[in-house]
N, C-alpha and C positions, 0 to 999 in steps of 0.2 A: 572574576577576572581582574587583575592588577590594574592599577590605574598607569597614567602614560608617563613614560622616563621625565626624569628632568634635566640629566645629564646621562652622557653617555661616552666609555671609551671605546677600544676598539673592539673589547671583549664584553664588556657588560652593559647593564642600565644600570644607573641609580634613581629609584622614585621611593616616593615617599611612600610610610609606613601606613599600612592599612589596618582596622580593625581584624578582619581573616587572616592579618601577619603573629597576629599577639601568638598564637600556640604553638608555631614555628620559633618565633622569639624568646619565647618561655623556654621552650625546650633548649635554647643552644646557652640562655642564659645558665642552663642547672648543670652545665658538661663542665667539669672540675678543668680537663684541659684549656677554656674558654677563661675560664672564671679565677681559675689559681692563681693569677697575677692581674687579674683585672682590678679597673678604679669606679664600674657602673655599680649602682645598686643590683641587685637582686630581689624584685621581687616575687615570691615564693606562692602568692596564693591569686586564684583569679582577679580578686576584685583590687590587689592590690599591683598585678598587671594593667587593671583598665585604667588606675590612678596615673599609675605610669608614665598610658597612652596618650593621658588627658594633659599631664602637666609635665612631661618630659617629649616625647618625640610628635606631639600637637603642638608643640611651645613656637610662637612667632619670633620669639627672638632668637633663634637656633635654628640649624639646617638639620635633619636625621634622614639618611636615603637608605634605603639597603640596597645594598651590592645584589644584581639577579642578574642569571646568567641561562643558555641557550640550554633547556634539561637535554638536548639531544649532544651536547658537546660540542658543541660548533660554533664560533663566531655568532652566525646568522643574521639574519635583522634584528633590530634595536624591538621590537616588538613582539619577538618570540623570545627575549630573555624574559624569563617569566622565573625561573628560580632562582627563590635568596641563596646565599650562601652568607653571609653577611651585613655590617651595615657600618657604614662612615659618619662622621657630625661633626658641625663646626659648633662649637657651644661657647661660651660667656662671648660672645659679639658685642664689642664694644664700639659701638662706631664714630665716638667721640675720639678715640683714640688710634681707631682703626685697628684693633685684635683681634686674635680669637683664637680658641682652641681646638685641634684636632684631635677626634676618637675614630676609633676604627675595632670591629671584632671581628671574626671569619670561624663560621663553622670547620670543626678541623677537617673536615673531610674536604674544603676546599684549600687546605694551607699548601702551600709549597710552591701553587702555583702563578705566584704571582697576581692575584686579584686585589689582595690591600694595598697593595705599592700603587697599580693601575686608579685602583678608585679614589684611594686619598689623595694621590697624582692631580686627579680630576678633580677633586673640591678643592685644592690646595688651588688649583689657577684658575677658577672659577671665582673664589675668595677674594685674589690679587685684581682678579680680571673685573667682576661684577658687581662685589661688594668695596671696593676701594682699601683693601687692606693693606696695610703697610708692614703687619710682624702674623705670622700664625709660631702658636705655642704647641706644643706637646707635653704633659706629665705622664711617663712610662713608670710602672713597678720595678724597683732593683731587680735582678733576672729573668725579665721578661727578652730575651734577646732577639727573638723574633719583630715583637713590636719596637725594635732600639735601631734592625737592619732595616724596619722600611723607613723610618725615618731618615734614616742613614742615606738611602737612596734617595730620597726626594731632596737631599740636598741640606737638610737639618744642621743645626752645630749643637753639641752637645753646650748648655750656659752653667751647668752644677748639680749638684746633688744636697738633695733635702736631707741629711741623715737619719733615719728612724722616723720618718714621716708620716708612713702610711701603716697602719692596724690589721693585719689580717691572718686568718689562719691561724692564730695564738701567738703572732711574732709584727715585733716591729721591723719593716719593710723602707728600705730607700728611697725615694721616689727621683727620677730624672728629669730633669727640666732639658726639653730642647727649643731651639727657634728658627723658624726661617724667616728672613727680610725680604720684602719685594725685590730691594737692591742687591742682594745674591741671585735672583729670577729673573733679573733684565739682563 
């Protein structure tokens, strides 16, 4: 059994990732739809999923939740969403500075609906609200357009483009720089 939200919208839970999440994780990490414009590692064998779990989504200086939602399709209570579909993170948390950066992935079979805008929504004012943040960032993959429209939504501005930044799939890739200020959020 999943351990307890730690956020929640009107649709989902976000709690932290569990050891019994790794082969759910594993699995949405290897789906080329997922992955063909992603910026996460990939790691590809068990043990280098558990490394992962140990020093990526255990890490105290970062937030990682996965996105779970009611398996029966309904709203419901905050405690029957029990399935991932995804997972959000604030990472490089600078709190000298007050930064940080948002990631977000969504299993495709939950895309369309609206879950990553809702959940990153919800750590994004958590961030402002909790953590004392004054800018969150975002680095999106050049045609990733999906991950450019939630951004887009939550109020983002696009600040430039990295040219040939990012290495992937045998091509150099654009990378996006976006940002939001708490002073756009008030």
């Amino acid at each position: 059994m999943p351990g307890p939200s730690f956020l929640a919208t009107d649709r989902t839970a976000l709690r932290s990732p569990e050891r019994d999440d790794l082969n759910w994780i594993q699995h949405v990490f290897h789906n080329e739809q997922v992955w063909g414009l992603g910026t996460y590692a990939r790691p590809p064998t068990t043990d280098q999923m558990e490394t992962y779990y140990e020093e990526t989504l255990s890490d105290e200086d970062s937030v990682h939740l996965l996105v779970c939602i009611d398996p029966a399709g309904s709203p419901g209570p905050v405690e029957e969403r029990t399935e991932p579909v995804g997972l959000v993170a604030m990472t490089d948390h600078d709190t000298e500075r007050g930064t940080a950066e948002l990631a977000y992935w969504l299993d495709p079979d939950a895309w369309g609906q609206g879950y990553a805008t809702e959940a990153a929504g919800r750590l994004v004012k958590y961030g402002f609200d909790q953590q004392a943040l004054r800018k969150w960032s975002a680095k999106i993959v050049g045609g990733n357009d999906r991950s450019v429209a939630v951004v887009e939504r939550l109020g983002f501005t696009k600040e430039g483009t990295h040219r040939e930044e990012w290495y992937l799939d045998g091509a150099w890739r654009d990378m996006l720089w976006f940002g939001l200020l708490r002073t756009e959020r008030e």
